[in-house]
C-alpha positions in Angstrom: -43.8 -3.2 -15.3 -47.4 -2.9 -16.6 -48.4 -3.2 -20.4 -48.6 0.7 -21.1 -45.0 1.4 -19.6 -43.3 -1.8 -21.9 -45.2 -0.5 -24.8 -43.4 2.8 -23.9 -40.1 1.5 -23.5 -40.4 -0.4 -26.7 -41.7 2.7 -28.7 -38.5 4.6 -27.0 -36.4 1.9 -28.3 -37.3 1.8 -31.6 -37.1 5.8 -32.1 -33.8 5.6 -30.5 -32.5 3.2 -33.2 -34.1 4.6 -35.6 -32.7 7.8 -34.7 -28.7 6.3 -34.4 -28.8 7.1 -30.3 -29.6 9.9 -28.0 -27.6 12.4 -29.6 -25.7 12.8 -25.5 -22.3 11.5 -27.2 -22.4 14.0 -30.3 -23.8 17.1 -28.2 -20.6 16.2 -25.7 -18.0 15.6 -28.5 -18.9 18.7 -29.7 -19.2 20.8 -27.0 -15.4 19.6 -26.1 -14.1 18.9 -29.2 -15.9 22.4 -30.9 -16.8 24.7 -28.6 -13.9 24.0 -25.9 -11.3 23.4 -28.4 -10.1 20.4 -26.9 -8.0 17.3 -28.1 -7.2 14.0 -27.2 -3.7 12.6 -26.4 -2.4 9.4 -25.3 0.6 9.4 -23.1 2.6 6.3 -23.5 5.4 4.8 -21.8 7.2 2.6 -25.0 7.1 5.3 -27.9 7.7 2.2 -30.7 5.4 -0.2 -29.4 2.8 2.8 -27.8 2.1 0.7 -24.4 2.3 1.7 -20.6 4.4 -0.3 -18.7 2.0 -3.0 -18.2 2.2 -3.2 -22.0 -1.4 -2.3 -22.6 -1.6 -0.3 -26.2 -2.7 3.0 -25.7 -4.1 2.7 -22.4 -4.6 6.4 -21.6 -6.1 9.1 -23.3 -5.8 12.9 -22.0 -8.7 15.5 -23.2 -6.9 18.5 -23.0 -6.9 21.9 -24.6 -5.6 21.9 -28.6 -2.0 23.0 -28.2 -1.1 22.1 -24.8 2.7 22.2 -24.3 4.5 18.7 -24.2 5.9 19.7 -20.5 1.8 20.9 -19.3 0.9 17.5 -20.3 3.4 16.1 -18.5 1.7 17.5 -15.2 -1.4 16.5 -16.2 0.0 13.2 -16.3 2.0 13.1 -12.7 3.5 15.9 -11.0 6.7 14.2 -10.9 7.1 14.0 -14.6 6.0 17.7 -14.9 8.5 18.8 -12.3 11.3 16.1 -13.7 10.5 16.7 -17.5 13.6 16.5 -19.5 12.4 15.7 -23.4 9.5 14.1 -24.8 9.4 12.1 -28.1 6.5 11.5 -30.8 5.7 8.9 -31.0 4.1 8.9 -34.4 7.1 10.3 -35.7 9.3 9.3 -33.3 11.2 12.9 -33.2 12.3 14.2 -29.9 10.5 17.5 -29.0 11.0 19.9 -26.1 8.9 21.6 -23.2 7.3 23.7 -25.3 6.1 21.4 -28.3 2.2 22.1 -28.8 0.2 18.8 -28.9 -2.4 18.7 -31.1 -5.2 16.1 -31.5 -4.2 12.2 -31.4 -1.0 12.6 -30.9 1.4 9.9 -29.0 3.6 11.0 -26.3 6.5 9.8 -24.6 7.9 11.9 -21.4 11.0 11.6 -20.7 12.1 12.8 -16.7 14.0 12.5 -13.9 12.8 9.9 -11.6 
């Protein structure tokens, strides 16, 4: 690079940290978040310990419409679970809910189905 295109890199730097960032992450979080009226939820596997069955902690996290139904997510997950979807669980609250509980943000799933 020559002298004039560093010296514009550098002034670019220094406004972005000035400035806290490009602004890309908060015009997407609220686009989705806002606008869309979406949430986030994390689907786990162990409802006590919140791990996949690899035992990572929250390894998954769904962006998905505010209220989606706990059987919807299921699908959104794997078909299988969708189409075998017996109960899910809270796993905040650990309180088992049905098909039609709404998810709302952060919440922590367990599906139960028929394998």
């Amino acid at each position: 690079m020559n002298p004039a295109q560093l010296n514009a890199l550098s002034s670019m730097k220094d406004k972005l940290a000035q400035s806290g960032g490009t602004g890309v992450a908060e015009l997407l979080s609220s686009v989705l978040f806002n606008a869309l009226d979406h949430v986030v939820v994390y689907p786990v596997a162990d409802e006590n310990a919140w791990k996949d069955s690899e035992g990572r902690i929250l390894p998954d996290a769904f962006v998905v419409p505010n209220g989606i139904e706990a059987k919807a997510l299921a699908y959104k997950v794997h078909s299988d679970l969708g189409d075998g979807f017996i109960k899910a669980v809270d796993g905040r609250s650990r309180r088992v809910v049905g098909a039609d509980h709404e998810c709302s943000d952060s919440d922590v799933i367990k599906i139960h189905a028929k394998s």
